[in-house]
C-alpha positions as a printed NumPy array, in Angstrom:
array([[ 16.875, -27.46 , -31.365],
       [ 14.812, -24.511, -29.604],
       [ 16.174, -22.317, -27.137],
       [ 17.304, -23.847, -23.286],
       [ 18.456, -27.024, -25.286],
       [ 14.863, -28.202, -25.822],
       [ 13.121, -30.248, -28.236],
       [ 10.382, -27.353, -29.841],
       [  8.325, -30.396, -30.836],
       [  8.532, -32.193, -27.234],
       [  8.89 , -29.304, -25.346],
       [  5.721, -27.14 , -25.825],
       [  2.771, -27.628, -27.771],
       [  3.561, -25.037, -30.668],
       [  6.164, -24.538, -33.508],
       [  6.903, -21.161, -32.44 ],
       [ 10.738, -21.276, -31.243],
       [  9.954, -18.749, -28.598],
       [  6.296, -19.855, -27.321],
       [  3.882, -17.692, -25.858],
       [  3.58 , -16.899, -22.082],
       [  0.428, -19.334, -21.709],
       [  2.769, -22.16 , -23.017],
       [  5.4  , -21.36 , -21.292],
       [  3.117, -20.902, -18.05 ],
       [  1.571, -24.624, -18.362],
       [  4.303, -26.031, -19.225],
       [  6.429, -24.778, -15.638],
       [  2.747, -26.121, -14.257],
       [  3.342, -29.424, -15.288],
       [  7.219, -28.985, -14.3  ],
       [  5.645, -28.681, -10.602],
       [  7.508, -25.086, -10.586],
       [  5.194, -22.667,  -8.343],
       [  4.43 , -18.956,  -9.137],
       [  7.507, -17.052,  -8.094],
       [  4.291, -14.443,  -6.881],
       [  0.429, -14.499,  -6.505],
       [ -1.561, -12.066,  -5.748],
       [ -5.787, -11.808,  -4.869],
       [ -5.725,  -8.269,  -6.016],
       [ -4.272,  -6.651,  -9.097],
       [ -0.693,  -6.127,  -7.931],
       [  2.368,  -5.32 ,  -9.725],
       [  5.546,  -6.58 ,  -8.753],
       [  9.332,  -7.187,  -9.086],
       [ 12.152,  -9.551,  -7.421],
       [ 15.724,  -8.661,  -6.324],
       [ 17.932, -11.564,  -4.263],
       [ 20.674, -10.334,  -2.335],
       [ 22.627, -12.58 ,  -0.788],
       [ 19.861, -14.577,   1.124],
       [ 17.704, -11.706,   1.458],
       [ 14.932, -11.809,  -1.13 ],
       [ 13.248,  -8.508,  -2.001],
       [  9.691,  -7.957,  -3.378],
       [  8.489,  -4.473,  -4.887],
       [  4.602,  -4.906,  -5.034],
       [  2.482,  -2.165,  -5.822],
       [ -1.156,  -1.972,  -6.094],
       [ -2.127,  -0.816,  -9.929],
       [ -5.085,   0.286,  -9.282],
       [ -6.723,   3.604,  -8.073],
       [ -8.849,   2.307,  -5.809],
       [ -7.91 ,   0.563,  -2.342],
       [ -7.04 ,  -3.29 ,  -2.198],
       [ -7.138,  -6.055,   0.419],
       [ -5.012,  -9.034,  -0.573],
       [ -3.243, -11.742,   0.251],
       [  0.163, -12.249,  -1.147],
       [  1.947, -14.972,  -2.104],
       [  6.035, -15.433,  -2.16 ],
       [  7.723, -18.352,  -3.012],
       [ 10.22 , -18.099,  -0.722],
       [ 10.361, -20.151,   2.675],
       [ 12.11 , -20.65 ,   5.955],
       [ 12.722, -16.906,   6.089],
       [ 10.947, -13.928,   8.099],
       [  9.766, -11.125,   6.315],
       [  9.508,  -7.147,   6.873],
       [  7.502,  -4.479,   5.08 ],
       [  8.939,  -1.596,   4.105],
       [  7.181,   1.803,   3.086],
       [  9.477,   3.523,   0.534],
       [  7.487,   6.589,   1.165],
       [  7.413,   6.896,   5.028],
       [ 10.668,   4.96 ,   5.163],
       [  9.236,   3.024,   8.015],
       [ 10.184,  -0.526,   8.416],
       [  7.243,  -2.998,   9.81 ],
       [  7.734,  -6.84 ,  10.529],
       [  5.594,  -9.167,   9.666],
       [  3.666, -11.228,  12.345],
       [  0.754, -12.686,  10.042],
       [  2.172, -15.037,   7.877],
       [  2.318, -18.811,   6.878],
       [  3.797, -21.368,   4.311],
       [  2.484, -23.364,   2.071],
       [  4.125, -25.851,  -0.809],
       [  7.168, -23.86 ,  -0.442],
       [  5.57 , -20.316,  -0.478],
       [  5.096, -17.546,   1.978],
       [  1.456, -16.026,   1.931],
       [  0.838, -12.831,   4.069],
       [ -2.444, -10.072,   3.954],
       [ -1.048,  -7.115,   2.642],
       [ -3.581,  -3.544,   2.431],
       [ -3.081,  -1.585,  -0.218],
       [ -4.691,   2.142,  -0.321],
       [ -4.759,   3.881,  -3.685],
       [ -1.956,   3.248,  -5.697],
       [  0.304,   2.208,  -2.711],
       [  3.111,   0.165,  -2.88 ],
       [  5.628,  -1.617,  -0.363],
       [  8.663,  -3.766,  -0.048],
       [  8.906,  -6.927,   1.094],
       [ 12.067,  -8.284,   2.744],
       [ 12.56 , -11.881,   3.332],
       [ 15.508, -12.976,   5.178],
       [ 16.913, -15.104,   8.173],
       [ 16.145, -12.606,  10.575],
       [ 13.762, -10.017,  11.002],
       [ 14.087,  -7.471,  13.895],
       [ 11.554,  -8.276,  16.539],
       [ 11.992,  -4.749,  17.798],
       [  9.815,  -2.716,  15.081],
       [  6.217,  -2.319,  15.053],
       [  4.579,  -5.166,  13.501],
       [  2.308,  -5.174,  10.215],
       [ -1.293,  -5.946,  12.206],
       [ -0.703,  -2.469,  13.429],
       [  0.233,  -1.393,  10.354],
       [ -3.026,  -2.515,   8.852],
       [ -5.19 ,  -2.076,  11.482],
       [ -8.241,  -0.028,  10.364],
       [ -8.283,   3.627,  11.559],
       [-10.705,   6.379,  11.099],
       [ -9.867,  10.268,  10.972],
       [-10.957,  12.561,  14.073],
       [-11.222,  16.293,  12.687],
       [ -9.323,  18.603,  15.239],
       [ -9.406,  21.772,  13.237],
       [-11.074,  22.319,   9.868],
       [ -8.312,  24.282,   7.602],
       [ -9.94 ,  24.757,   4.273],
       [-10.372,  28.403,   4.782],
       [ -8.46 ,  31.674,   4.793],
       [ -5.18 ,  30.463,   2.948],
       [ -2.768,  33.808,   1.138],
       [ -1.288,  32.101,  -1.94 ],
       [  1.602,  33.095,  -2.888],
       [  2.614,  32.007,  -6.811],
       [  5.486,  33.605,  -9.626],
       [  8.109,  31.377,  -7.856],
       [ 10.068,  30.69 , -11.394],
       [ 10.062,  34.414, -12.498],
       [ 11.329,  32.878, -15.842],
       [  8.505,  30.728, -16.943],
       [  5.503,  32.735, -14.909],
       [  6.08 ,  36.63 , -15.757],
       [  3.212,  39.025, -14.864],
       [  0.618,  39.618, -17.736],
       [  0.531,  43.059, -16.368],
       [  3.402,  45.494, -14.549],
       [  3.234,  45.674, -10.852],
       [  1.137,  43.002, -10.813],
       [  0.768,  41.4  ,  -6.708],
       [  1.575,  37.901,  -7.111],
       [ -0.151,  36.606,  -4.047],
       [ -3.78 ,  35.577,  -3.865],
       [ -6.237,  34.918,  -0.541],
       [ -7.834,  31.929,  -1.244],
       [-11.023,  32.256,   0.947],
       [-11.498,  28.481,   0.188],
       [ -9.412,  25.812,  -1.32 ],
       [-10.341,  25.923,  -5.354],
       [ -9.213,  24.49 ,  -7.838],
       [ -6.482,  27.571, -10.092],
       [ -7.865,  26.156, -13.55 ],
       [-11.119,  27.274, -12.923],
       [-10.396,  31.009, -11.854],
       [-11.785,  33.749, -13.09 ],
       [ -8.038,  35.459, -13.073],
       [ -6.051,  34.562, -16.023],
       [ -3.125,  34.232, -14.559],
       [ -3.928,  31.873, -11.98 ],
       [ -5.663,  29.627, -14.371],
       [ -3.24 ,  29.599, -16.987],
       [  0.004,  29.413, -14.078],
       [  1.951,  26.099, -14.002],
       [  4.96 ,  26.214, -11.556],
       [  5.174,  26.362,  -7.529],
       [  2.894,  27.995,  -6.091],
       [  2.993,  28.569,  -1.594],
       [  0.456,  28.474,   0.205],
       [  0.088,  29.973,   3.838],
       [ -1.652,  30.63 ,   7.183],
       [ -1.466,  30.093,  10.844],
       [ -3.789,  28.271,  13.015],
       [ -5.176,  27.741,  16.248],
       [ -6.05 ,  24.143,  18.316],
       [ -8.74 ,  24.792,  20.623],
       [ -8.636,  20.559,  21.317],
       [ -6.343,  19.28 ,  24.218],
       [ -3.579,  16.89 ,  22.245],
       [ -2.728,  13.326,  23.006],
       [  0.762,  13.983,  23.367],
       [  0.941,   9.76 ,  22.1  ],
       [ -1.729,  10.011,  19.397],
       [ -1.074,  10.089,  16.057],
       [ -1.882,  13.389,  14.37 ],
       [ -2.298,  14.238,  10.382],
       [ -2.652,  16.87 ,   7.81 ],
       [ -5.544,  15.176,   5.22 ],
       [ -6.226,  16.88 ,   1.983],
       [ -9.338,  15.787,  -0.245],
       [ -7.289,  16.643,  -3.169],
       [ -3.643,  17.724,  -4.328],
       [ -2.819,  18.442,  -7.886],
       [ -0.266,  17.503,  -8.396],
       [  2.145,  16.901,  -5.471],
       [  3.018,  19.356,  -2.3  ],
       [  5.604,  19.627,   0.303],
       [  4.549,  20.227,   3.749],
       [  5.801,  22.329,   6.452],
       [  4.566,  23.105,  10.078],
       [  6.36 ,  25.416,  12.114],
       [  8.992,  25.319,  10.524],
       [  9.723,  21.468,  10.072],
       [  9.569,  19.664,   6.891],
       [  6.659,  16.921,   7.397],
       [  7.437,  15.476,   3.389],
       [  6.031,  15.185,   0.197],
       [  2.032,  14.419,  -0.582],
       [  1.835,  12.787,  -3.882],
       [ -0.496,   9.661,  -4.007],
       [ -3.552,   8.598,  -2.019],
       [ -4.046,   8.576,   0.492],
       [ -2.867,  12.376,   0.167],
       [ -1.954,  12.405,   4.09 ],
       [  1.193,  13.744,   6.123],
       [  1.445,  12.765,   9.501],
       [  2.762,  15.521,  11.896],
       [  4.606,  14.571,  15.726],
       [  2.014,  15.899,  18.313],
       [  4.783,  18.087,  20.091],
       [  5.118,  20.031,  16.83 ],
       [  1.405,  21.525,  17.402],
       [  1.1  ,  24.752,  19.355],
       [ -1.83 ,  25.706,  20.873],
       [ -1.227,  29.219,  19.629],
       [ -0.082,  30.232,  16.08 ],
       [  1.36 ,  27.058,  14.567],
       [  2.12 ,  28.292,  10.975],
       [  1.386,  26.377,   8.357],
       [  3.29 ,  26.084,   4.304],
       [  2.569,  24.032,   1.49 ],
       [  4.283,  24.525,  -1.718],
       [  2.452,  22.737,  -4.356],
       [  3.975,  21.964,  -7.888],
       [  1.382,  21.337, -10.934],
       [  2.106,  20.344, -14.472],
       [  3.485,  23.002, -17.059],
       [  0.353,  22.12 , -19.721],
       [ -1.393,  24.871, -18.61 ],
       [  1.078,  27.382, -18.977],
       [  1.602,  25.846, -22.562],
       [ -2.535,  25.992, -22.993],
       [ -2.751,  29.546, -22.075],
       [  0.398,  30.575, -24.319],
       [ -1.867,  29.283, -27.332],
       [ -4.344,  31.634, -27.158],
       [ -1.676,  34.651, -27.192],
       [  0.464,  35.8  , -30.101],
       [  3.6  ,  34.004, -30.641],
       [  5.476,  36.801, -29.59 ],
       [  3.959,  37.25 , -26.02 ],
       [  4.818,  33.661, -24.919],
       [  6.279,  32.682, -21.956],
       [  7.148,  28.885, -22.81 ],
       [  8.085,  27.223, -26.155],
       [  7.856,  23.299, -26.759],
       [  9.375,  21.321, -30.049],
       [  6.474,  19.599, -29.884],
       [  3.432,  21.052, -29.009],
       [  0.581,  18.937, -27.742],
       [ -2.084,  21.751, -26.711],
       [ -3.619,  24.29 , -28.662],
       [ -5.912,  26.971, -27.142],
       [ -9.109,  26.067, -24.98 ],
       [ -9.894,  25.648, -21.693],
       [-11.396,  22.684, -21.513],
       [ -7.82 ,  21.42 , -21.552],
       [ -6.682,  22.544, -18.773],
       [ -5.9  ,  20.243, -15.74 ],
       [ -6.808,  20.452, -11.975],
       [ -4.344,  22.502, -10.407],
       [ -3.583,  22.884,  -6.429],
       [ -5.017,  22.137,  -3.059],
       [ -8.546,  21.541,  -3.713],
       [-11.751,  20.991,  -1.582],
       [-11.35 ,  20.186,   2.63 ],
       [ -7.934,  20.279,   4.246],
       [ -7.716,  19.259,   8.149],
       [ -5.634,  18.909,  11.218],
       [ -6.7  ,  15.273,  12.021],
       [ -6.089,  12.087,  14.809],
       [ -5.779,   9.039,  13.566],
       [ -7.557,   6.547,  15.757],
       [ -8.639,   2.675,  15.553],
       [-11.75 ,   2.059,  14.837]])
């Protein structure tokens, strides 16, 4: 007798007492049990039931945007989305049911995932997923790739001056990458590292539009500050904060990002150096010396105030 009190021999077409996932697959088929999820695009995902709420974590695997349609199997219930990185509940208003399952469009940028809450209720009152989805394009309002005063050393345990005295701030006349600077120390430097400067907005504001910091690039994840207020964390695509329009000055809004890279570098630049002159030690170490290790490493390429408007 094989495992769930089943006949091996009746049961699935192999003599294996724990069957592959393709027999096990066809034979729920023929049982008439659906797919407890379907997805168009290549999706991840994971179910929770609580109570009679049924939770979905789906998350797009790829690096590259997807537009899918999802299928639950799980009816009679209304469903919200929630963004575990905005922490911004949507409900869902495109939606039907078929043979027992929900199906909804759900847009995925790069890497993106969301929750998905089924239950009796949802609450009517929160801005539904079409808007959610709705495609929007990027208005510059003020370019802010230029002019930036760096500001690194913020572990003074792990990222000592090579040299005595040595200023550990840098002005950045344009947003590079630190692994390929000409200055050791900011190519080799793995830690925090703050960047700063103040701008000006020449544009009149919308004081109901919805306004954005956009980077092209951020290795590997920043925190980001205007005026004083803490706007969050930029760590996947797209690598966007969005920032309350009565936050923006005309005059002098000042502007922080603290930006955290990986410690390889530091570990690749200790290589080259005599054992005694290192600033990091590993029990296993995965890089020797050479540059062409090294990873990208800060705010790189365009940075911009931006609106966010349909298009």
């Amino acid at each position: 007798m094989g495992p769930w009190n089943l006949n091996i021999s009746t049961a699935v077409d192999s003599d294996a007492t724990y069957p592959t996932w393709s027999v096990v697959q066809r034979k729920l088929r023929d049982l008439g049990v659906v797919p407890e999820f379907e997805s168009t695009g290549d999706v991840r995902w994971i179910r929770r039931i609580d109570g009679d709420v049924d939770l979905f974590y789906v998350g797009n695997r790829s690096d590259v945007p997807q537009s899918t349609e999802c299928a639950f199997r799980v009816s009679g219930k209304e469903a919200e989305i929630w963004d575990p990185v905005s922490g911004r509940r949507y409900v869902v208003d495109v939606m039907r049911e078929e043979s027992g399952r929900s199906i909804l469009p759900i847009e995925f940028s790069e890497s993106q995932s969301f929750f998905i809450v089924f239950m009796p209720e949802s609450d009517k009152s929160l801005p539904t997923t079409s808007s959610l989805f709705a495609p929007k394009r990027s208005e510059l309002v003020v370019d802010l790739s230029k002019d930036w005063t760096v500001s690194f050393n913020q572990n003074a345990s792990t990222n000592r001056d090579f040299e005595e005295g040595r200023p550990k701030t840098a002005l950045f006349d344009s947003l590079t990458d630190w692994s390929k600077s000409d200055d050791a120390y900011i190519r080799y430097y793995s830690g925090l590292a703050v960047y700063e400067k103040t701008f000006d907005v020449d544009a009149d504001l919308d004081a109901a539009g919805t306004y954005a910091f956009e980077f092209d690039d951020v290795q590997v994840m920043a925190r980001v500050e205007l005026n004083g207020v803490d706007l969050g964390v930029v760590w996947q695509k797209p690598q966007r904060v969005e920032v309350p329009a009565n936050l923006i000055r005309k005059r002098q809004n000042e502007l922080k990002i603290t930006v955290a890279n990986l410690w390889c570098n530091r570990l690749i630049g200790d290589a080259s150096r005599p054992v005694q002159e290192r600033f990091t030690r590993s029990s296993n170490p995965m890089w020797g010396p050479g540059d062409e290790q090294l990873l990208p490493s800060g705010v790189i390429g365009q940075a911009a105030l931006v609106q966010r408007v349909a298009k």
